[in-house]
C-alpha positions in Angstrom: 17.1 7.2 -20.4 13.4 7.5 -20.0 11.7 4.8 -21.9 14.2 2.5 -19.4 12.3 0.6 -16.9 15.5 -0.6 -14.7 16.2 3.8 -14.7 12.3 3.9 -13.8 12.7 1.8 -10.9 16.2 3.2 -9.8 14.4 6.5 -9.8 11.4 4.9 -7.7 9.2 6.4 -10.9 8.0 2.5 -11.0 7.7 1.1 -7.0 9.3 -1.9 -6.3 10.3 -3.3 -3.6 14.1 -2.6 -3.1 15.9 -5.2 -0.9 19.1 -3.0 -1.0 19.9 1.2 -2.4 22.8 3.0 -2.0 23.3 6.7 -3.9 25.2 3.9 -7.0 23.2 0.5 -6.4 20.0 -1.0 -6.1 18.6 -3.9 -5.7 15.3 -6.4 -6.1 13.7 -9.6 -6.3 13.1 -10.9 -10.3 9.4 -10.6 -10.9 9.9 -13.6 -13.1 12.2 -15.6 -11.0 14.2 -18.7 -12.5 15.4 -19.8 -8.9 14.0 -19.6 -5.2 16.3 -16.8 -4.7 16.7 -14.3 -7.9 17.2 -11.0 -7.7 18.2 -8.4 -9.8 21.4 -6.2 -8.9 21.8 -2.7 -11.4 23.7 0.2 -11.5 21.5 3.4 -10.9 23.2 4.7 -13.9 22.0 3.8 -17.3 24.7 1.4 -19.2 22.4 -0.6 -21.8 25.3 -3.5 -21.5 28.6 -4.9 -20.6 30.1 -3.9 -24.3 29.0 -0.3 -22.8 31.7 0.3 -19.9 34.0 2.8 -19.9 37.2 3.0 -18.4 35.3 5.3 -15.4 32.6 2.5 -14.4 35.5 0.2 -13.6 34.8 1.3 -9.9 30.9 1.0 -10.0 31.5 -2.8 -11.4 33.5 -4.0 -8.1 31.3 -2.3 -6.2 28.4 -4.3 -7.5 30.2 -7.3 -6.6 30.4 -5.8 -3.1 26.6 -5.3 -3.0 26.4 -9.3 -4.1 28.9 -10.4 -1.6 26.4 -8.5 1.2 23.1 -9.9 -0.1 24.7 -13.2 -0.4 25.2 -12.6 3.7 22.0 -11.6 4.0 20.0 -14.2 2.9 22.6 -16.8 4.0 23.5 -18.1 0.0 27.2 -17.5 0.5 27.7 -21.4 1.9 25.6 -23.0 -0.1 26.4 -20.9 -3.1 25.0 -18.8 -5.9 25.3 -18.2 -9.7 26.0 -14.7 -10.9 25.0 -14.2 -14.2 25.4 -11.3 -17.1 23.7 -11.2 -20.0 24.8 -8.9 -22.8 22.9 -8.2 -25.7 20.1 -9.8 -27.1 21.7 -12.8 -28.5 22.8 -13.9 -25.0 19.4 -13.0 -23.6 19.4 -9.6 -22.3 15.8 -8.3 -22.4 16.5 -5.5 -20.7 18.8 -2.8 -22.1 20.7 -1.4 -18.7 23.4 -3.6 -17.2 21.8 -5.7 -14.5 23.5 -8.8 -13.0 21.3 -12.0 -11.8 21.7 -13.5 -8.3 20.3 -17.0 -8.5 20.4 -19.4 -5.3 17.8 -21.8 -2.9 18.3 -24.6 -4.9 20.9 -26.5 -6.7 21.3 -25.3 -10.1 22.1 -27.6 -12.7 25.7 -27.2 -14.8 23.3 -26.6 -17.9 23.7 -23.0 -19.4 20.6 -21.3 -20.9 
């Protein structure tokens, strides 16, 4: 998609910072972060949301649980723990149309949902 800017920065058309790429996967910090820790974790392909998957991306989905799992290592947030969190559509607050999970951690996060 080309008006897309998750698909600009997975193509490194927009730079960011990546903390983590593979050929499927990248990964970076929220430029409007709601936690300490809060990055941003999306597919390189374009999926606008969840309601989006097919039966093929089944594969993709765990391994972007995989990717969390390793940056949850990485910046030592697998102890003290993290929220994961997937917004789909606009009504639940996705601003961005391309399937992107949050990582939120470095503090404790209240039981409140937003």
């Amino acid at each position: 998609m080309t008006d897309c800017i998750f698909c600009k920065i997975a193509n490194k058309e927009i730079g960011t910072d990546l903390i983590y790429e593979d050929e499927e996967i990248v990964a970076f910090n929220d430029i409007n972060p709601q936690a300490p820790i809060h990055i941003l974790v999306i597919p390189k392909k374009h999926i606008p949301s969840v309601v989006d998957l097919s039966d093929e991306d089944e594969a993709l989905i765990g391994k972007m649980y995989t990717v969390i799992r390793k940056l949850a290592k990485k910046y030592n947030i697998e102890e003290s723990g993290f929220r994961i969190i997937v917004n789909c559509k606009e009504d639940a607050g996705q601003e961005v149309p391309h399937l992107h999970f949050h990582i939120l951690a470095g503090k404790k996060l209240g039981t409140k949902i937003v």
